[in-house]
C-alpha positions in Angstrom: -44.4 -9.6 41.2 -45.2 -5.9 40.6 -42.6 -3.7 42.6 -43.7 0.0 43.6 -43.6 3.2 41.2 -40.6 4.5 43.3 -38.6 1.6 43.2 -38.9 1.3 39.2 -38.3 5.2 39.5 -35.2 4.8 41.8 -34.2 1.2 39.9 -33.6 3.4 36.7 -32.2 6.6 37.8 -29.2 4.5 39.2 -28.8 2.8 36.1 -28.5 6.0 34.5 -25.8 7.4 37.0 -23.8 4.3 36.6 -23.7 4.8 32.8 -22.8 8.2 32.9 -20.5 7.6 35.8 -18.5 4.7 33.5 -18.6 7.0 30.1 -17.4 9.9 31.6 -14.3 8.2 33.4 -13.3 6.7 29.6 -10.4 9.3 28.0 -11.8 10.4 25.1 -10.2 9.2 21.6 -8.2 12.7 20.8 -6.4 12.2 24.5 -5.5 8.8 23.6 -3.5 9.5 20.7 -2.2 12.9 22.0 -0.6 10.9 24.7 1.8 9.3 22.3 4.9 11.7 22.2 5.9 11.2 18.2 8.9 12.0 17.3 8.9 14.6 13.9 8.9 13.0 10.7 10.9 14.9 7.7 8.2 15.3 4.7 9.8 16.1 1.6 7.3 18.1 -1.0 8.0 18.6 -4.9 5.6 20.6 -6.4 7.0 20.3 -10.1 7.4 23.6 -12.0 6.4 26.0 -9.6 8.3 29.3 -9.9 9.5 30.9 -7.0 7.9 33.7 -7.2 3.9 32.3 -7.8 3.8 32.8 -4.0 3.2 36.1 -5.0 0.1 35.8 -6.5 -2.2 36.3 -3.8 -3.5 32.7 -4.3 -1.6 30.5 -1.6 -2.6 31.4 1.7 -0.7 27.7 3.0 2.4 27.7 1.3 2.6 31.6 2.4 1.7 30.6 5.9 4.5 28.1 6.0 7.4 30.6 4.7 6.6 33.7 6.6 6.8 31.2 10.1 9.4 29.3 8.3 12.5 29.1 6.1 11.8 30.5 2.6 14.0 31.1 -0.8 14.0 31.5 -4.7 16.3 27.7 -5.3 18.3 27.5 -8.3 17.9 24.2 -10.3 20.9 22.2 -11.6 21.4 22.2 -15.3 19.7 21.6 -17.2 16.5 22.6 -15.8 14.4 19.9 -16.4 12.1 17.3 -14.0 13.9 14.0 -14.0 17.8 15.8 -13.6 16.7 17.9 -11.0 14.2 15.9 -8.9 17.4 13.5 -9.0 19.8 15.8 -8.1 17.4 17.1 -5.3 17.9 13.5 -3.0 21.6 12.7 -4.1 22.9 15.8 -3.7 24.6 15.9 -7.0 24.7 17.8 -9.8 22.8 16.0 -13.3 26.5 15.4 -14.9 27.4 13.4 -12.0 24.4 11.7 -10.9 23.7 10.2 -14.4 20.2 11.3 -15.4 21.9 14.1 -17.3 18.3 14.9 -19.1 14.5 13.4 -19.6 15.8 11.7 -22.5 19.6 10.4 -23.2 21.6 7.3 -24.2 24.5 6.1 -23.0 27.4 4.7 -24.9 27.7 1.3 -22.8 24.1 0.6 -24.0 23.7 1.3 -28.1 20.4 1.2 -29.3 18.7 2.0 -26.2 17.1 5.3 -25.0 16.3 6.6 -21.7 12.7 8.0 -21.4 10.8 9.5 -18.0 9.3 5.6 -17.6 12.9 4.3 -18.0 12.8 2.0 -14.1 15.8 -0.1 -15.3 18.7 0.6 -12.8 21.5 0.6 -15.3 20.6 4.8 -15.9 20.1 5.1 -12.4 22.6 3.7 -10.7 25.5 6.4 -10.6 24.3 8.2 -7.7 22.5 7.0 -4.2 19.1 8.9 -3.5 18.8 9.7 0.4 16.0 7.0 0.8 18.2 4.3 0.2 20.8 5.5 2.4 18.2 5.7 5.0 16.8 2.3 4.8 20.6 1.0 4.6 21.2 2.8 7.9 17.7 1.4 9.4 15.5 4.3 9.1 12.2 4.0 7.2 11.1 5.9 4.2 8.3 6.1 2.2 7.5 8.0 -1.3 4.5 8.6 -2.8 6.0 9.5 -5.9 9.2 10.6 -6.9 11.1 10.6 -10.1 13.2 7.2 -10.0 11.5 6.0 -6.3 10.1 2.9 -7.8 13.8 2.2 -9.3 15.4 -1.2 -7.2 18.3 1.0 -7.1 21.4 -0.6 -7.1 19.9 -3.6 -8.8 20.4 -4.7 -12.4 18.4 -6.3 -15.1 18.1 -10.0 -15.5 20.2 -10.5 -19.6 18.1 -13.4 -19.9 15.0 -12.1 -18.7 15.1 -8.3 -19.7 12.3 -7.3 -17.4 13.1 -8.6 -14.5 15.6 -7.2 -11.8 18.0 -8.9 -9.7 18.9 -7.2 -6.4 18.1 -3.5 -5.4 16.7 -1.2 -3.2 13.3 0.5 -2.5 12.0 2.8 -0.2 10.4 0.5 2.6 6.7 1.9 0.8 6.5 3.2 -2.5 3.8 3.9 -5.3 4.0 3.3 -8.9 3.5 7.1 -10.7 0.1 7.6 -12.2 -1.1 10.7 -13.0 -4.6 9.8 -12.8 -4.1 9.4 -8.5 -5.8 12.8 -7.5 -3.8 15.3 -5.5 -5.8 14.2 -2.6 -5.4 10.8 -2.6 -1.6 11.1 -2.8 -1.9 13.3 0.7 -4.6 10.9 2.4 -1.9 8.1 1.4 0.9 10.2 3.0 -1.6 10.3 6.1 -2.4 6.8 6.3 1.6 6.2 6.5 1.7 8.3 9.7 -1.6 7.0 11.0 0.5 3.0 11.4 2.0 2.2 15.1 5.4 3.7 15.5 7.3 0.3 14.5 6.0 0.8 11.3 5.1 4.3 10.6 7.7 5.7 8.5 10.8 9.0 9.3 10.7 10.1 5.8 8.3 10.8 3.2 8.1 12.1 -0.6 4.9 13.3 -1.8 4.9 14.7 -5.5 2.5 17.0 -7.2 2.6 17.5 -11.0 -0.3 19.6 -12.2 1.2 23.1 -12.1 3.6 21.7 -14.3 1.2 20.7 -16.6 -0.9 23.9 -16.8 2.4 26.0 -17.3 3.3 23.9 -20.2 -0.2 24.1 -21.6 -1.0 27.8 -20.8 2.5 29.9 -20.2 3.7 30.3 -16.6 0.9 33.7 -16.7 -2.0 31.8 -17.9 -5.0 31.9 -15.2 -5.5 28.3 -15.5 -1.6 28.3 -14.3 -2.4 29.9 -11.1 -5.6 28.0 -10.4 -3.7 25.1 -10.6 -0.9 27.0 -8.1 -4.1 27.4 -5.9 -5.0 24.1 -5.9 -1.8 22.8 -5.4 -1.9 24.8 -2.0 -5.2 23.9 -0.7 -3.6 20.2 -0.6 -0.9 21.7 1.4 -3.8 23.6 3.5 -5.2 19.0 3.5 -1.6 18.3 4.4 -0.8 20.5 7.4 -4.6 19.6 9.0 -3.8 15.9 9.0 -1.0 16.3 10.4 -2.2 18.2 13.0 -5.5 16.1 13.9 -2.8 12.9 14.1 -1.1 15.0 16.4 1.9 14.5 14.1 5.4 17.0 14.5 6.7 17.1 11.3 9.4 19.0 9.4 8.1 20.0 6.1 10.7 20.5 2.6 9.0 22.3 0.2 10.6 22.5 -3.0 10.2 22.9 -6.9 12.2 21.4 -9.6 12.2 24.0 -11.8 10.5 27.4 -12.8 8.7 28.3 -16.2 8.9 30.2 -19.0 6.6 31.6 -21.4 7.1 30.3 -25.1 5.8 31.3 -28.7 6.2 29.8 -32.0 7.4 33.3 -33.0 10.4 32.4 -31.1 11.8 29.2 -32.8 15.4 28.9 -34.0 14.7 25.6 -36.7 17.6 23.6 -36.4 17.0 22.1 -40.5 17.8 25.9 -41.9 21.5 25.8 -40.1 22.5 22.3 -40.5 21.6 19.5 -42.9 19.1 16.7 -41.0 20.6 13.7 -42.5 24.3 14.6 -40.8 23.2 14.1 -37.2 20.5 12.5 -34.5 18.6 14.6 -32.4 18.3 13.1 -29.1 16.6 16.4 -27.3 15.3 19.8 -28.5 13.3 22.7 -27.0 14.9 24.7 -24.7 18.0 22.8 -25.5 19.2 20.5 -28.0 21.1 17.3 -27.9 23.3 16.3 -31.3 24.7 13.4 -32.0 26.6 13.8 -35.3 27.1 10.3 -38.3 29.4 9.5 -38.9 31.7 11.6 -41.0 29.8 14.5 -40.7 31.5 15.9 -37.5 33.5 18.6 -39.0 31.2 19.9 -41.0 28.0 20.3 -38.1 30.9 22.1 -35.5 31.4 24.1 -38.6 27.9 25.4 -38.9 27.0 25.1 -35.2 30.2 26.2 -33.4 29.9 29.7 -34.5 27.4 33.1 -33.4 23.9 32.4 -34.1 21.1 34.8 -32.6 19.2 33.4 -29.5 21.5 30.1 -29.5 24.8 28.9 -28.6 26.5 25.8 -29.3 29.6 23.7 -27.7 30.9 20.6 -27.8 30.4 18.4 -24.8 33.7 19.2 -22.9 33.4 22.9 -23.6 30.2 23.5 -22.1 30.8 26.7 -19.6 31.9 25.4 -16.4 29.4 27.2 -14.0 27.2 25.0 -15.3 28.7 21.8 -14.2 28.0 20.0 -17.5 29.2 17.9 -20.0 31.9 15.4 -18.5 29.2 12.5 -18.4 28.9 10.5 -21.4 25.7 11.0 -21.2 25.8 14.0 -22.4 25.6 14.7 -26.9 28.8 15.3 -28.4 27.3 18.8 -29.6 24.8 20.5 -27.3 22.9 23.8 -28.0 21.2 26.3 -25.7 18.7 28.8 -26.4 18.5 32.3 -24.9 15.4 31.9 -22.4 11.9 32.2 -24.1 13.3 30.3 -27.5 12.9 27.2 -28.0 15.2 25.3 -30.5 13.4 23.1 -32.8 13.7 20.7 -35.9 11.4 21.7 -38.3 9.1 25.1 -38.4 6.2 22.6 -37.3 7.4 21.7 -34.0 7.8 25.2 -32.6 4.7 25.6 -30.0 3.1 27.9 -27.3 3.0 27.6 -23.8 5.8 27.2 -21.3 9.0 25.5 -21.2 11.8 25.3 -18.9 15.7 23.5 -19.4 17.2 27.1 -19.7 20.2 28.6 -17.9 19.8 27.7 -14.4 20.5 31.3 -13.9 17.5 32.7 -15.6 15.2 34.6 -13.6 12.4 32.2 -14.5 13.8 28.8 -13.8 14.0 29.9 -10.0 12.4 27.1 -8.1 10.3 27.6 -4.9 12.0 26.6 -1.6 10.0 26.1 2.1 11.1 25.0 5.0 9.1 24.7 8.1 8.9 22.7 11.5 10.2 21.9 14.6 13.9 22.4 13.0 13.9 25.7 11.5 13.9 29.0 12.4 11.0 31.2 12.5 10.6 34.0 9.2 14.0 33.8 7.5 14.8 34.4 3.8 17.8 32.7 2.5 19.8 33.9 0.1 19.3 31.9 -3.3 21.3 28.6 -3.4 21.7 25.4 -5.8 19.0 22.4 -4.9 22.1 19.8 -4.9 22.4 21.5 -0.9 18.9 19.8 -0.4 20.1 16.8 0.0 22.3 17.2 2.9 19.7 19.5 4.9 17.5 16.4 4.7 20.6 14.3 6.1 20.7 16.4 9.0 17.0 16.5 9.1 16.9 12.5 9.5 20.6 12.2 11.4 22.2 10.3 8.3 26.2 11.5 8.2 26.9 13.6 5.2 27.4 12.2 1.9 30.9 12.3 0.4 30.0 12.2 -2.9 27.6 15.2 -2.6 28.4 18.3 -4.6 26.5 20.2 -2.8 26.3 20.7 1.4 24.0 21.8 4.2 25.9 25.3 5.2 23.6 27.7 3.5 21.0 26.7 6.5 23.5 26.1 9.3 21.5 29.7 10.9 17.7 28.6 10.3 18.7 25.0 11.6 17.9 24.9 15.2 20.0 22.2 17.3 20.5 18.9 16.5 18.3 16.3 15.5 
């Protein structure tokens, strides 16, 4: 049956209204997820070794961004100023002597023979002090970390005697990734994202994300290097990746931005060699550079406090229970029966040989260059305030009140230094 022109004409124009007619009456895909009311998650950033005052290089338009409509301050670390002490101390809220990682590498009295190293995951060194994810997953709140120092640790667990690797017990954050320094910048943020993109049930309150390369290029090239701030550049364009995500999931968030630790410049011109003051065979070294850990044989005890207890230029030695007390060290085991400090910029060393260039950092806390960036920005802080500089054991309870966990009694530190920029509870 043929059927007129005007009826095939008429036939197909009402098949195109009622098309358009059912697309157009469809919400489109950005209204849907809008329409969720999300409540803001707390996203704690560490961006290892960046100096506070590399946001003054002209280089970060992001992390400026954030502190000129946020909270911003130069942070003091703990001593000693090194990754593993501090990043602890940053989510127990207590200082390195009392949280137990008292540097990158120690040993521990109860465990002879045995060293603790920065892939050390056995809870035994970890143990001493509760980081805030696991009182958050105690309490019922879900946390996430894509990489922290000690994250992947089943803390409060302890290793299997029979079966050394294995642990018994523990807890992890709810998601957690295994550190590897070959996972690029970006796909630790798209990771952070794909947390926040699951349904609320799921989707997790707080989050760790951890970046590690201007670390690495201040080691390598000197905290003034140009590869340094390239890498400080870098480092912000993934906050930049970081703050769009979040926006395009339509995601509130409150956003901790802190460093570890600042940097300073090195030179083997600037070595104090440790076998010209005391004889190697009368003592173990256990750390050197910026500081050095001594561990005396037997015997020998008088004699190395003999030659290290007294003036020497750029360094100055203590035994363990005389370390200064403003730095709120040496009352953990943990801690060498003799320890040493270099003035900042030396670098205390073994032999001639192991002097190098670069950066370093593990000085005096107070030093000028170990100030560590601190940002704070999001639907809990005030708008473009500058705090006066404060110790990064008070992180820890700002993040409390950021998540609504009660306060931590063991904490050295508190949350008063931001009782103005905090706005209404949480």
């Amino acid at each position: 049956m043929r059927y007129p022109i005007s009826f095939v004409v008429a036939a197909f124009a009402a098949l195109v209204s009622a098309c358009t007619s059912q697309t157009t009456t469809a919400p489109p895909p950005a209204a849907v997820a809008a329409s969720e009311e999300k409540a803001p998650v707390t996203i704690l950033v560490s961006i290892d070794g960046f100096r506070a005052d590399y946001l003054d290089r002209g280089v970060t338009p992001n992390l400026s961004a954030l502190a000129q409509s946020g909270v911003s301050a130069p942070m003091r670390p703990s001593f000693p100023s090194k990754t593993f002490p501090n990043h602890w101390a940053l989510v127990t809220g207590e200082y390195p002597d009392h949280n137990g990682i008292t540097a990158n590498t120690m040993e521990d009295p109860r465990r002879p023979g045995e060293t603790f190293t920065m892939a050390s995951d056995d809870p035994f060194w970890w143990n001493e002090a509760k980081p805030i994810w696991v009182a958050a997953e105690q309490a019922g709140i879900r946390t996430a970390t894509m990489f922290w120092p000690g994250a992947n640790v089943a803390w409060g667990g302890k290793r299997d005697d029979e079966w050394p690797h294995e642990i018994e017990g523990g807890t992890r954050p709810e998601d957690w990734q295994q550190f590897n320094q070959a996972v690029s910048g970006r796909q630790r943020v798209n990771t952070v994202l794909d947390w926040l993109r699951r349904p609320a049930e799921i989707r997790p309150k707080f989050v760790t994300l951890y970046f590690d390369t201007v670390d690495t290029a201040g080691h390598r090239y000197g905290p003034e290097g140009k590869e340094t701030t390239q890498a400080v550049a870098d480092v912000d364009a993934l906050i930049g990746m970081l703050r769009e995500g979040l926006t395009r999931l339509h995601q509130p968030a409150d956003l901790v931005i802190v460093a570890d630790h600042g940097m300073a410049a090195i030179s083997k011109d600037r070595a104090i060699v440790l076998d010209t003051i005391v004889d190697p065979a009368d003592f173990r070294l256990i750390d050197s550079g910026p500081f050095a850990g001594i561990v005396p044989l037997a015997g020998h005890e008088e004699e190395l406090e003999k030659a290290l207890l007294v003036p020497h230029p750029h360094m100055q030695c203590w035994r363990r229970g005389d370390i200064p007390a403003r730095f709120h060290y040496g009352s953990n085991p943990r801690v060498p029966p003799l320890f040493c400090l270099a003035e900042t910029g030396w670098q205390i060393v073994a032999t001639p040989d192991k002097a190098h260039d670069g950066g370093t950092h593990g000085y005096d806390n107070r030093s000028p260059e170990m100030a560590a960036l601190f940002i704070a920005n999001g639907p809990a802080f005030a708008a473009g305030e500058t705090l006066a500089p404060f110790l990064n054991v008070d992180v820890e309870p700002l993040l409390r009140e950021l998540i609504g966990l009660p306060r931590n009694p063991q904490a050295d530190g508190s949350a008063t230094p931001f009782a103005r920029v905090l706005q209404g509870s949480r």
